[in-house]
N, C-alpha and C positions, 0 to 999 in steps of 0.2 A: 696789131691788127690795123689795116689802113681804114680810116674812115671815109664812110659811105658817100655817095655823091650829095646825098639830101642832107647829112650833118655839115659838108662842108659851105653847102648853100646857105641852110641857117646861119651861118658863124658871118658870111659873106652878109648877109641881112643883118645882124648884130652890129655890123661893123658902120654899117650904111646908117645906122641909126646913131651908134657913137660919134659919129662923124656929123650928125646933123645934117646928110646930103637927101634932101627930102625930093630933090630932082630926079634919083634914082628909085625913091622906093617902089614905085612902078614894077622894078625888076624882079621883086621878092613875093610882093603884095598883090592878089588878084582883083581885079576892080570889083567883082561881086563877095568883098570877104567879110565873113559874120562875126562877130566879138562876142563872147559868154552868149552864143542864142541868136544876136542880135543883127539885121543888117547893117551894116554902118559904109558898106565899100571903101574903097580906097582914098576920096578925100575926104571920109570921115576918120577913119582910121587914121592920115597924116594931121591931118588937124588935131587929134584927140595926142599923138607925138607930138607936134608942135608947141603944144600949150604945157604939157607935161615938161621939157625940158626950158620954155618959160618959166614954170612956178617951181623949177626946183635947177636952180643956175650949173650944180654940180653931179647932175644925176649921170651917170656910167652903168650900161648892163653890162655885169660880170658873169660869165655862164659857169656852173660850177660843177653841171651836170649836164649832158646832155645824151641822150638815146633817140637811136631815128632806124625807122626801117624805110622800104620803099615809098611810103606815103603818109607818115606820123614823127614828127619830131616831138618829143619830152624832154623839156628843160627846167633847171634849178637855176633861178638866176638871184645873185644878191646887188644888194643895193646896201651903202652906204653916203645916205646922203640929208641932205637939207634942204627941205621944202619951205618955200616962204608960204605965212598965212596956215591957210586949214588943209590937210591932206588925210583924205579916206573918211573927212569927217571930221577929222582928230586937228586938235589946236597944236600943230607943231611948232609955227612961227618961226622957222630958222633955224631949230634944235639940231644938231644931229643926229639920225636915228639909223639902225642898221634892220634887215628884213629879207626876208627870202617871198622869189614868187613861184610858183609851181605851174608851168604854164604848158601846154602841149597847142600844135598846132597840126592841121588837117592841109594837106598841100594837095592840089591839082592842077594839072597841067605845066607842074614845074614853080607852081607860087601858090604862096599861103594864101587858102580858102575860107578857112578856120580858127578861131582861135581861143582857148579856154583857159582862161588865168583865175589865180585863187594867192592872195596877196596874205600873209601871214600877217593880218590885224592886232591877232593880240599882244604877237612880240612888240609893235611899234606901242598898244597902249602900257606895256607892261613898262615901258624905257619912258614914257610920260607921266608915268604915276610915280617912279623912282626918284623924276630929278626934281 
């Protein structure tokens, strides 16, 4: 089944991010776009990227899932990575940790509006408490 216009946009935003090309994100990201609720717009939103791939030198979205109809993409994205210092709260310090996020976004007018992520906490405290 060929994938729809809006999954291959997402994957195109995915990429924009892996790339760290934060000159484009414009293209993907809506200047009025809301985070779990929240306003944050577009140069909150590259900001709150920018520092994320700061305090974690090898971070990569992996999409593992992804479902999109005309105006809703739902993605499973993992992460295998190492956060310097504290992340989510949690004292990782450099650790390795692996985790999945569950994230769905609301697209208008051709870019993300929306965005509702929910970050699997207890896997990362469960690999903290182990090592």
């Amino acid at each position: 089944m060929p994938e729809t216009r809006l999954a291959g946009l997402y994957r195109a935003y995915i990429g924009c991010l892996n790339s760290q090309d934060w000159e484009n994100l414009g293209t993907y990201v809506g200047q009025d776009v809301r985070y779990n609720g929240e306003m944050v717009g577009l140069d909150g939103y590259r900001q709150a990227r920018e520092a994320g791939f700061r305090a974690i030198p090898n971070l990569h979205f992996d999409v593992q899932l992804l479902i999109a109809d005309e105006t809703t993409v739902a993605s499973r994205l993992n992460f295998n990575i190492s956060p310097q210092g504290m992340f989510l709260g949690l004292p990782v310090n450099g650790r390795r940790i692996s985790f999945s996020e569950n994230v769905f976004y609301g697209f208008a007018e051709g870019k993300i509006a929306k965005v509702w992520s929910i970050v699997d906490k207890a896997a990362i405290e469960a690999q903290l408490s182990a090592a």
